[in-house]
N, C-alpha and C positions, 0 to 999 in steps of 0.2 A: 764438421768443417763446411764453411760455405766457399763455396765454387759461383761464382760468376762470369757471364758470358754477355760479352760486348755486340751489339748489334743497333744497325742503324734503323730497329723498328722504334715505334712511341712507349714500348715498351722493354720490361729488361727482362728476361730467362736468366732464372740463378739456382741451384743446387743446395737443398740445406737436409745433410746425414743422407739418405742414400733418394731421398724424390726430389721431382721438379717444383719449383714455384715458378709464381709472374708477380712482377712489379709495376706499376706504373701508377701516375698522376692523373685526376680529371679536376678542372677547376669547379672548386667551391665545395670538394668534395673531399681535398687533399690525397694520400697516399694511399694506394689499397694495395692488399698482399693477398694472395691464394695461393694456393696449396693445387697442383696437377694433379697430386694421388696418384703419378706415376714417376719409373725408374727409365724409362725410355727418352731419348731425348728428342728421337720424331715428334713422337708421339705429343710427347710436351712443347713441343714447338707448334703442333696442329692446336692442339687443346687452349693454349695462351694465346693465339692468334683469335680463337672463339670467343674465348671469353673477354678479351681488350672488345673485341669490335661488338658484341653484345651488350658490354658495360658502355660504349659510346654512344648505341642507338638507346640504351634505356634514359642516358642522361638525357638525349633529348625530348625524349617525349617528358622527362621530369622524373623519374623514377632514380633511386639511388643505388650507386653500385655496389657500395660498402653493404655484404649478405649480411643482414639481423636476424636472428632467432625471434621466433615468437614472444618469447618471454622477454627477451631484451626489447621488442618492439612495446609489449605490455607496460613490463616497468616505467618503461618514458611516459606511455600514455597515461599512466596513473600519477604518474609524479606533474603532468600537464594538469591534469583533473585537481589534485591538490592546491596548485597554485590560484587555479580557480576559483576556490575555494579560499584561499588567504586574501584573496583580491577582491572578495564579496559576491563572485560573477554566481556561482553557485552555491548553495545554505551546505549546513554540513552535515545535515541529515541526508541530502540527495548525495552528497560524494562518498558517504559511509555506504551508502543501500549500494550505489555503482560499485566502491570499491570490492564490498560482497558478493554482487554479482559474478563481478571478472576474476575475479580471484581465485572463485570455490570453483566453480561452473566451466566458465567460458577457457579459465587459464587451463584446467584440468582436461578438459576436452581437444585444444591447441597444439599444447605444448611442444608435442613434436613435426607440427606442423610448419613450413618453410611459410612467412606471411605471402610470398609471392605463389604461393602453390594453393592460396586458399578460395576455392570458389561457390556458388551460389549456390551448388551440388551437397558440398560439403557441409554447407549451415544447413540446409534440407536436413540429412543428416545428425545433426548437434539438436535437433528436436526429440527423434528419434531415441538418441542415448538417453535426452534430459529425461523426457518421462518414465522410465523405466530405472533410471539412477539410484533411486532410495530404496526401490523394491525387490529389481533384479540385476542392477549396475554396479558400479562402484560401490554405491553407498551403504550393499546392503548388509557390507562387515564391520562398517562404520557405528563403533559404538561412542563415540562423543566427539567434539567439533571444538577445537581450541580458538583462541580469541584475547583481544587485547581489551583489559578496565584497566585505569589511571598507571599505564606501563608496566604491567603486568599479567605476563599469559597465564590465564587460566579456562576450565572447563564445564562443556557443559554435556550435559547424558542429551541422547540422541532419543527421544521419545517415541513412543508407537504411533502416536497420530501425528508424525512428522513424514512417516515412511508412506505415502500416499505421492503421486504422481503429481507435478506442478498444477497450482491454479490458471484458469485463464489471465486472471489480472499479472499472477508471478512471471507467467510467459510471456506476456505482453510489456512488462518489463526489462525482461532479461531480452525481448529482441530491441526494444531503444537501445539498450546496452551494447548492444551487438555493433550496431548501424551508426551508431558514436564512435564506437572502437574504429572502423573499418573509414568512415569518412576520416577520422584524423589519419589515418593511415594514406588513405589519397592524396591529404592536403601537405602532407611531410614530405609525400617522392615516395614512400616504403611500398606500393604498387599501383597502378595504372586504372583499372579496370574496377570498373562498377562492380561492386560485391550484392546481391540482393539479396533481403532478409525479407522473407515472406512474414506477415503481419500473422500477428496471434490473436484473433477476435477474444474478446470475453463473451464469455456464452454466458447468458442473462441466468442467472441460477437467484434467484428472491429467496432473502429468511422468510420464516416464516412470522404470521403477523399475528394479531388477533383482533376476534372480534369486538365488539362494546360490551357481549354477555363475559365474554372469556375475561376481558379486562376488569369489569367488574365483578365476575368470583374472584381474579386472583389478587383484588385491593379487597376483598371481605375475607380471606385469608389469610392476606399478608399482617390487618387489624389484630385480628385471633389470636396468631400466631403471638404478636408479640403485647398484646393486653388479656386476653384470654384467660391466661395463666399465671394467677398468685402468688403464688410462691415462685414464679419463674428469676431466675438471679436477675439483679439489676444491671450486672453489664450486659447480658444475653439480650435482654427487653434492650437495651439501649442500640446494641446492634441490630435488632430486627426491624426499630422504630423507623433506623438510621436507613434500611433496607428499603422498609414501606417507601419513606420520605425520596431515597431514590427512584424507584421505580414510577412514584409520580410525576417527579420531575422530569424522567426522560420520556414520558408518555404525553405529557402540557409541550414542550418543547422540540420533541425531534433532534436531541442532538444527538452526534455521533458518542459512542463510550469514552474513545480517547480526549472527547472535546471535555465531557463530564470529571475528566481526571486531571485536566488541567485548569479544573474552576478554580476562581480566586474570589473572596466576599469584594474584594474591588471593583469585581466583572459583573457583579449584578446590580445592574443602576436602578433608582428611583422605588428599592426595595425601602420600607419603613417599619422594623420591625414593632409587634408587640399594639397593633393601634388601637388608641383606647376606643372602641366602639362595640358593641353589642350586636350593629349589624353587620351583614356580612356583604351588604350593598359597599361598606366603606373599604372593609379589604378587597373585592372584586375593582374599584375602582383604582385600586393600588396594584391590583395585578395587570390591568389594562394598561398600567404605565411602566411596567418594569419590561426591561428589555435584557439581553445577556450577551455579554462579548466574548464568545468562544474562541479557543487557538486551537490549531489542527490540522493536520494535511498540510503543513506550511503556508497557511493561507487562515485569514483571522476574518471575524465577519460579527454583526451582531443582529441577533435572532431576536424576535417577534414572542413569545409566547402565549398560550391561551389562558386568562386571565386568572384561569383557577390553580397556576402556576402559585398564588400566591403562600397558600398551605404549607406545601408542600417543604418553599423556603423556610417559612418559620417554624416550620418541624424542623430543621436543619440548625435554622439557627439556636432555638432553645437548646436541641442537645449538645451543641458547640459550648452553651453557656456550662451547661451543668458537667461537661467532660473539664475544662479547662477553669471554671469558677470564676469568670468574666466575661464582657460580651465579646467578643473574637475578633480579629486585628482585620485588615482591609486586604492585609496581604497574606492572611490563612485563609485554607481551604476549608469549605463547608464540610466536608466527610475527616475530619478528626474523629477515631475511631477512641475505644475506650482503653485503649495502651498509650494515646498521645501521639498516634500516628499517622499518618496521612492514608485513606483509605482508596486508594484506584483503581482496585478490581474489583467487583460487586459477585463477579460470577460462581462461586461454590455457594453464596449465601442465595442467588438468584435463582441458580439448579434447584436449592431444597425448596426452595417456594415455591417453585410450579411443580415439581414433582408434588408434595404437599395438594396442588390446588390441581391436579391431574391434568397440569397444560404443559409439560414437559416439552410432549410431541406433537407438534397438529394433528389433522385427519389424512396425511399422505407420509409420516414417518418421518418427517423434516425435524430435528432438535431448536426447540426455541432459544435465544440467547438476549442478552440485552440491545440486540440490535433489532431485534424485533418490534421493540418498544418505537423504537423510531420510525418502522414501517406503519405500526399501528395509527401514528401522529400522521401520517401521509397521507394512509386509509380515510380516516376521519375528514379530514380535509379535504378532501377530493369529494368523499359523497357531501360534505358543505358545498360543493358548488364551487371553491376557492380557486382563481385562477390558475392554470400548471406554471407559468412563467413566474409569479408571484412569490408558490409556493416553492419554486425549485429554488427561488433565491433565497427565501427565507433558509430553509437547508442547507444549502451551501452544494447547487448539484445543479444536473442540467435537466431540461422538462425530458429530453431523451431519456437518461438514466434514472427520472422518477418512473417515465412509463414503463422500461428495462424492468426496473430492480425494486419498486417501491409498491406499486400498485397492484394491491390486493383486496380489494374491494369485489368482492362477492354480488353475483345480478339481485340476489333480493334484498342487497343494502342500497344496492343504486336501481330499485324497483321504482321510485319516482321519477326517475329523471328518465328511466327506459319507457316510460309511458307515458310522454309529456302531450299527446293531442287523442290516444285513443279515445278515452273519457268522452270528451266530445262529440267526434264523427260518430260514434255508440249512438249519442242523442241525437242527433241530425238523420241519422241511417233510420231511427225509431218515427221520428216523424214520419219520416218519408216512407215509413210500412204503414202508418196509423192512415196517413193521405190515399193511399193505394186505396185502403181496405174501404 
């Protein structure tokens, strides 16, 4: 039974089963109700007096009376982020990566966090648990990680090389995500107070690259491998060819893997295939003019490549013909493999070829991958002389982050350019011993 108690405050004291509540209005905020958590009616008369006049001074400063739960403050802000996303305002790759964030991480960490009780201290803290999460936190009973495809949850196993402490880039992530979260929280009224999220630098960690000897064993292995062998089955050779033909391609060009996996024969302009000429002045002349329009990172760009890019395509293209028995549409992808399917990952076929060519690991124990190929391309460039702004564009990157993460250029590859006047003063210095004497 509810009991109510008439009084001439802005507020009502009423009785509901055996504790006190408070009622009252604030505009633009409508009707709020609380709970005393007590049986006493001083008591409860002290307590609703507290909290009326704390809910008036919150309002003013902007802050809202009506207590949200973390996760009730989350869901808003997710279902905010969505709309965002229906409105164009953000791609839906970024609202999928944010949704993942806040949802695994951030909501897990929260949850029973008051958002007004949340402070600077705290997120200090949310670092702390994150890195230890998969190893010795939460995660580390964590055997698979459920998930939505086309309205359907399904699962996936929790891998051994996922149980590793966040990358600098993933932290640096998850704290935009953070500072997103907590600014709309400002901008709603949900609290007051500047939250700071101390910044997660990426700590410059470079794949490893190679050199032009290294590069060049592992393209006279990569030949071997799949002509070498006679009797080798013809889908096998078709696949290794398919390999080679990648591995040069992203060695001429520099692009990222994911950019490679979303090639289209549309995207490579002013390629000609099959031309009738004997020399190879004519193809180099066609690789000079082919250009390639990558997609990736959300961000589209069209790359430059080095002219001997040209090969490599029409390796690509022959075996497109001879998989499919015509020449391939504008709108298939170069890497149709010998099943008729589109081929995106290179890497188990990439593994055995350097393992194969003993370039696996560099000289510091570093695992090469196909991103190395792209450092290699930056390598190369750099000891050319190529401008860093030029080339950063060319890439799709900043000349900061080619210096960071790209540049791997060994002093006895850039021995010319380290010694650009000694030679000289040598000769000047010689004289001036020969004058003495």
């Amino acid at each position: 039974m509810t009991v109510h108690y008439d009084s001439v405050t802005p507020y009502r004291l009423f009785k509901r089963g055996t504790t006190y509540w408070v009622r009252f209005s604030i505009r633009g905020q409508g009707q709020i109700i609380k709970s005393l958590g007590t049986r006493d009616e001083r008591e409860a008369a002290k307590l609703a007096f507290e909290f009326y006049a704390q809910a008036v001074h919150n309002d003013k400063l902007g802050i809202k009376a009506k207590p949200k739960s973390f996760n009730e403050c989350l869901d808003s802000y997710l279902r905010y982020q969505r709309k965002q996303m229906e409105n164009g305002i953000i791609s839906e790759k970024k609202f999928k990566n944010l949704y993942g964030i806040t949802n695994r991480y951030i909501r897990e960490f929260f949850e029973k966090e008051s958002v007004t009780h949340i402070t600077s201290t705290k997120v200090d803290r949310y670092w702390d648990w994150r890195n230890v999460y998969w190893t010795e936190g939460p995660g580390r009973d964590i055997k698979t990680i459920p998930y939505v495809r086309d309205g359907k949850t399904i699962t996936r196993p929790v891998s051994q090389r996922s149980r590793k402490p966040p990358s600098g880039s993933t932290k640096a992530d998850e704290a935009m995500a953070l500072r997103s979260f907590f600014t709309w929280l400002r901008r709603e009224g949900f609290i007051n107070e500047v939250i700071e999220v101390n910044s997660q630098p990426i700590k410059p960690n470079p794949r490893p690259s190679f050199t032009w000897e290294e590069y060049g064993r592992l393209n006279i292995v990569a030949t071997r491998r799949a002509v070498g062998d006679e009797f080798l089955h013809p889908r096998v050779r078709r696949d290794r060819l398919r390999l080679r033909a990648y591995v040069e391609l992203m060695a001429f060009t520099g692009m990222r893997p994911p950019e490679a996996a979303n090639l289209l024969w549309k995207d490579i302009l002013h390629f000609k295939p099959n031309i009738d000429s004997s020399s190879d002045d004519a193809r180099l002349a066609c690789g000079k003019r082919i250009r390639l329009q990558v997609h990736g990172k959300d961000k589209n760009r069209t790359i430059v490549p080095m002219p001997e890019v040209y090969w490599s395509i029409q390796h690509l293209w022959d075996l497109c013909r001879e998989e499919l028995g015509r020449n391939p549409l504008p709108t298939e992808s170069p890497f149709i493999n010998s099943r008729g399917n589109v081929q995106r990952s290179f890497r188990n076929g990439l593994d055995a070829l350097l393992e194969e060519a003993g370039l696996l690991y560099d000289y510091t124990g570093a695992k090469r991958s196909a991103y190395s190929l792209r450092h290699f391309f930056a390598t190369q460039m750099i000891i050319a002389k190529v401008p860093f702004y030029a080339l950063a564009h060319n890439m799709g990157t900043s000349p900061k982050m080619l210096q960071e993460f790209y540049v791997d250029a060994t002093s006895e590859q850039l021995a010319e350019q380290l010694q650009p006047e000694w030679k000289m003063y040598a000769s000047e210095l010689a004289v001036r011993i020969s004058d003495d004497d």
